[in-house]
N, C-alpha and C positions, 0 to 999 in steps of 0.2 A: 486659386489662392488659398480656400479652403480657412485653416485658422489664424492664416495673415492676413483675412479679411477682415478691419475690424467694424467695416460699415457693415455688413451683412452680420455681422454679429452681434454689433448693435439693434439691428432689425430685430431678431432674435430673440433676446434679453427682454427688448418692448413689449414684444408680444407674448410672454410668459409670465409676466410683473403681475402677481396679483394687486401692485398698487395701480399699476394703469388696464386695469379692469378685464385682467386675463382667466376671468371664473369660466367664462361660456369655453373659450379653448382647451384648459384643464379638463372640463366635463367632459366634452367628447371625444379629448385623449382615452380617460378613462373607461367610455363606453364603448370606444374601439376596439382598447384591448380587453377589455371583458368577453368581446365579440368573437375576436380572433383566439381567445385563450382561456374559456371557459373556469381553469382551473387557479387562473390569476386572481379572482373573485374572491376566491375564499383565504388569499392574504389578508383580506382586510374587514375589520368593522362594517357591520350596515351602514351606518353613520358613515358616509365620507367627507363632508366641510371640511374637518380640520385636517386631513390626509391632502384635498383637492388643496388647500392653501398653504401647507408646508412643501409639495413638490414644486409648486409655483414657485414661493420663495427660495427654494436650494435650487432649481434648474436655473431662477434670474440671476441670483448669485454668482455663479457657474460662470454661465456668460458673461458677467460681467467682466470679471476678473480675465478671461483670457481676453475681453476686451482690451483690460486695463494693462494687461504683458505679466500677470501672477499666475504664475502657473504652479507655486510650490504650497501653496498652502490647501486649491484645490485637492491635488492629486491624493496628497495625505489624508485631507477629509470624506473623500470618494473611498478612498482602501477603507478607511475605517467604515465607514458606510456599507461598504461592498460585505467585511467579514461579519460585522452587525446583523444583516439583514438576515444571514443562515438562519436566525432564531424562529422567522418569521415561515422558513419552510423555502425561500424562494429557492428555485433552481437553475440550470441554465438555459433551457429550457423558456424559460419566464422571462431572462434577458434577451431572448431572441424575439418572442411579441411585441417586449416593451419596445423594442429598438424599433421595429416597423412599424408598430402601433402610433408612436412617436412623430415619426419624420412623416409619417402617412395624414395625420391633425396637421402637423405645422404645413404641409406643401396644401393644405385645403383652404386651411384660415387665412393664409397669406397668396392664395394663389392670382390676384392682381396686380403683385409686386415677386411674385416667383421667378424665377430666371435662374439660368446654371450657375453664377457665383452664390446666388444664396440655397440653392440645393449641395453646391459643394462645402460650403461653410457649414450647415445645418447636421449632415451626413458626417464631416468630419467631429463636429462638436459632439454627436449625439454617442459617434463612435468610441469617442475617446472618454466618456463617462462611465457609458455600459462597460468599457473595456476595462480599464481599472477597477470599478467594482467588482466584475466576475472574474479578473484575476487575481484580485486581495481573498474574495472568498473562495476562489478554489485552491488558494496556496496555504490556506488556515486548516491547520491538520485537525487542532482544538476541538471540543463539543460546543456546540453554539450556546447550548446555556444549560445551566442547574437545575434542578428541582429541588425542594424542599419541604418542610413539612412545620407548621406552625406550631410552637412547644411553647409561647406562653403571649399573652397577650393582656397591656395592663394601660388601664387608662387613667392617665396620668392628670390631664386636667378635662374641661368640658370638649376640647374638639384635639387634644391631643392623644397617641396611645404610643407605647412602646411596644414593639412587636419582634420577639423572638424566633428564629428558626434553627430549626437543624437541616443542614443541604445533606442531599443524598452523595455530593463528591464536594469537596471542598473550591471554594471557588476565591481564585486569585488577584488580588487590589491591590494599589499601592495606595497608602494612606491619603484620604483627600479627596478620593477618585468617586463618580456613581455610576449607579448600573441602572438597568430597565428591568423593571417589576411587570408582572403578568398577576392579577390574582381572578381565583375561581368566578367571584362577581361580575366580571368582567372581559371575556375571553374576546383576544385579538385585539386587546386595547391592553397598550403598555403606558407606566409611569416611570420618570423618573425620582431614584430615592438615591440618597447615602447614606451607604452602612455605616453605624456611630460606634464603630470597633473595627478593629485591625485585622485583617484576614486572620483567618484560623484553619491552621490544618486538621483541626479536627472534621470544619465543617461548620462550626455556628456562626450566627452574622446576625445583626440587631439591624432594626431601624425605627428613626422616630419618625411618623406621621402627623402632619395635621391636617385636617379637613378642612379645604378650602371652601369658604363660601361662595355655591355657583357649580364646585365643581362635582365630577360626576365620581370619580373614581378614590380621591382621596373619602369624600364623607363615606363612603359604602367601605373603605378599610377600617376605619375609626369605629364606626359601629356595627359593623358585621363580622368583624374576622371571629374566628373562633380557632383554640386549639384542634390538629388537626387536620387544618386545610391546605391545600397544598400549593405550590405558589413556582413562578418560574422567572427565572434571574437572568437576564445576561449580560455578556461581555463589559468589562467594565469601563468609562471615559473618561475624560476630567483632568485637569493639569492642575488641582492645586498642591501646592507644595511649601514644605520650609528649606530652605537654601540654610545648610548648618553655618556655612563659610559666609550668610551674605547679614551676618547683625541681627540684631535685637530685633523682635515680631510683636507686630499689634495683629489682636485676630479680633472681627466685630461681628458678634452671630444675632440673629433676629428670631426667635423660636423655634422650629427644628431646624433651622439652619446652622444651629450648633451641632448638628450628627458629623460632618466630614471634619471641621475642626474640631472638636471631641476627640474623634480618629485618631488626627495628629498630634494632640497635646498627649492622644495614651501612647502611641510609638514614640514619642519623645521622651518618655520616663523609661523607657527601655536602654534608653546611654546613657553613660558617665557624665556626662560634661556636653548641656544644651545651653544654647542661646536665651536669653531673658523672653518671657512671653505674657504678655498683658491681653486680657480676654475681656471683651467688652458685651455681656450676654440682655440680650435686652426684650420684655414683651410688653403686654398692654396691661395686665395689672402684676401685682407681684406674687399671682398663684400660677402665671405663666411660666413663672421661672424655673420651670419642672424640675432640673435635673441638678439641681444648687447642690444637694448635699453628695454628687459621687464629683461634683467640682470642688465643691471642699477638700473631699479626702483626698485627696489628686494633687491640689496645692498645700495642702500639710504635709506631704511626703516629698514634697519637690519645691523648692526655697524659689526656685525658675523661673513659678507658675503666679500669678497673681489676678486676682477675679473678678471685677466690677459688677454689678446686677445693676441692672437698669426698667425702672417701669415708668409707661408713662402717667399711671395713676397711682397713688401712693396706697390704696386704702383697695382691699376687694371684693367683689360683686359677693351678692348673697348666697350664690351659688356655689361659690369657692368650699364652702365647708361640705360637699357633699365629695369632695377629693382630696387624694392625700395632702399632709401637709409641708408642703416644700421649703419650707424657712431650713436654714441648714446650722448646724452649731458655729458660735462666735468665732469669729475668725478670718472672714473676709473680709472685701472692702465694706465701706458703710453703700448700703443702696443708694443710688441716684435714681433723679424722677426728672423724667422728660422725655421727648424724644429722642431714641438713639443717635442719630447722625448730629443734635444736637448737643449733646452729652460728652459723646466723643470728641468733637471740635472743640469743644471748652478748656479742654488741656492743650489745645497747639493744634499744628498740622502734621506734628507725628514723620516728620520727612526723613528721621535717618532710622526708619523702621522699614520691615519688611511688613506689607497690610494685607492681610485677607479677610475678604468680606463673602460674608454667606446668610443667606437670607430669600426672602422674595423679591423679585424682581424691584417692586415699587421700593423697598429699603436698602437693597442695593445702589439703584439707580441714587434716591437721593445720600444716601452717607457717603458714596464716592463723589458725588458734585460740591456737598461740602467739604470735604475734604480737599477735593482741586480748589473752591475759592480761597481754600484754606494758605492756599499753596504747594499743596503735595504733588508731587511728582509723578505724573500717572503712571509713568513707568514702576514704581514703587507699589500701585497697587493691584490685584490677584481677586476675580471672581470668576465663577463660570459662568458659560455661554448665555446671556439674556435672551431670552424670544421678541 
């Protein structure tokens, strides 16, 4: 029966679920193929946790879905997957371990419940992953990724920087989209960022950073980068978009999550005749507001554009005067003081707009829930992929 099984493939899915406590089978996938593939090793970070828990979650995924009879959103995200990975070195080579390495853990951990429909279901599923991934990347003529060279680095507030480069070949986005960062600090651990500018064929591309507190790789950008160093980009993801034909745009950014929207509002001054677009930029005091005055000059040239700032404390920490000063000349909206997702909501539910939200996670998550209490039409709103 193979992938008309969908009990055996249900089995499957269980046993992979980092929710239902698939860490011990993950690990000794891993140490399998380290085993059989010496050279598979040096894909990855020392640190494996968060590798062992994101394969979990995208292989339970996987199964789920062909459980569920979706097979089209898979296959799409596996290509992209598959031309992705080149960055990382993998070969083909490396999809013949993993494949044995694979179905070689699941026929062990399961082998009291083993039997030929779940080896043919298991075989089929594993088949048809690795397979689309190593035919999305062997059919990608492309160079897996950039390189680049850091030409100016400027720290904007206490845990934010703007970071410039010059790429060694120019690398191609559509507005909205992000890529995965490699920096020297770092090696074999990618981030991702959005470029807060419009491809260039020259080859330059900006991004704004903030240091996550906690995390490892954003604070070591913020205060380590220097001109310079050399950094590695690839392929780029992401479906946010403005639809010119679909109405009026609310866009709601939360700190550098104003880079991909940024993007689009500078492509959108490249046409005659845009859509109305209300920008909702919001941080925690109002010296977070970093980037207020190249959003000014932006909406003074384009009647389009209109800017809200938002903080949720009105007054700033003592520390603020040791960075530049981001008040922007008269002319935008008057600031609001609250929380974003609160803020936004006070005007309606925004439902005959097109919404994008950019942000972190936790500002995402809550400005889209109020927005649905609001009654906004989820279908009407645009973020990327939450973890």
């Amino acid at each position: 029966m193979g992938l008309e099984d969908r009990e055996s493939l249900r089995i499957l899915r269980d046993a992979v679920d980092p929710a239902r406590g698939s860490d011990e089978l993950i690990r000794r996938f891993y140490t399998r193929w380290f085993a059989i593939d010496m050279s598979a090793r040096d894909l990855f970070p020392p640190d494996m946790a968060d590798q062992r828990m994101n394969f979990g979650k995208a292989l339970a995924w996987f199964l789920g879905e062909l459980v569920d009879r979706r097979a089209h959103e898979p296959v799409s995200v596996l290509a992209q997957l598959g031309r992705d990975h080149r960055k990382y070195g993998v070969t083909q080579r490396h999809y013949d371990s993993l494949q044995s390495a694979l179905l070689s853990t699941l026929r062990s951990h399961l082998i009291t419940r083993w039997n030929d429909r779940l080896e043919e279901a298991a075989h089929d599923a594993v088949a048809l992953a690795v397979g689309i991934m190593r035919g999305a990347a062997d059919a990608e003529k492309g160079p897996a990724y950039r390189d680049g060279t850091v030409i100016e680095h400027l720290r904007v507030t206490r845990d934010v920087s703007v970071i410039r480069l010059q790429l060694d070949a120019p690398l191609y986005y559509h507005p909205g989209q992000y890529v995965m960062v490699q920096v020297p600090q770092w090696p074999r651990r990618w981030r991702y960022l959005s470029p807060s500018i419009p491809a260039d064929r020259g080859g330059a591309i900006e991004f704004h950073v903030r240091a996550v507190p906690g995390g490892m790789i954003s604070p070591s950008i913020v205060a380590e980068t220097r001109p310079g160093d050399r950094w590695r980009i690839s392929s780029p993801h992401g479906g946010l978009h403005v639809d010119r034909d679909g109405g009026d745009v609310l866009m709601i950014a939360g700190s550098t999550g104003l880079a991909p929207l940024r993007t689009l509002i500078m492509d959108l001054t490249r046409k005659a005749v845009n859509p109305r677009v209300h920008l909702f930029f919001g941080g925690r005091f109002p010296c977070d507001l970093y980037d207020l005055r190249t959003l000014w000059h932006i909406a003074a040239q384009n009647p389009w554009l209109s800017v809200t700032p938002v903080s949720e404390y009105s007054v700033d920490p003592p520390w603020a005067k040791d960075y530049p000063d981001v008040q922007p000349p008269r002319g935008l909206h008057v600031r609001q003081t609250g929380v974003l997702a609160d803020v936004v909501t006070r005007y309606g539910n925004w439902s005959d707009r097109q919404i994008l939200i950019s942000g972190n996670p936790d500002m995402i998550r809550a400005t889209k829930e109020a927005l649905l209490a609001k009654g906004t039409p989820a279908e009407r709103i645009q973020h990327d992929p939450l973890p």
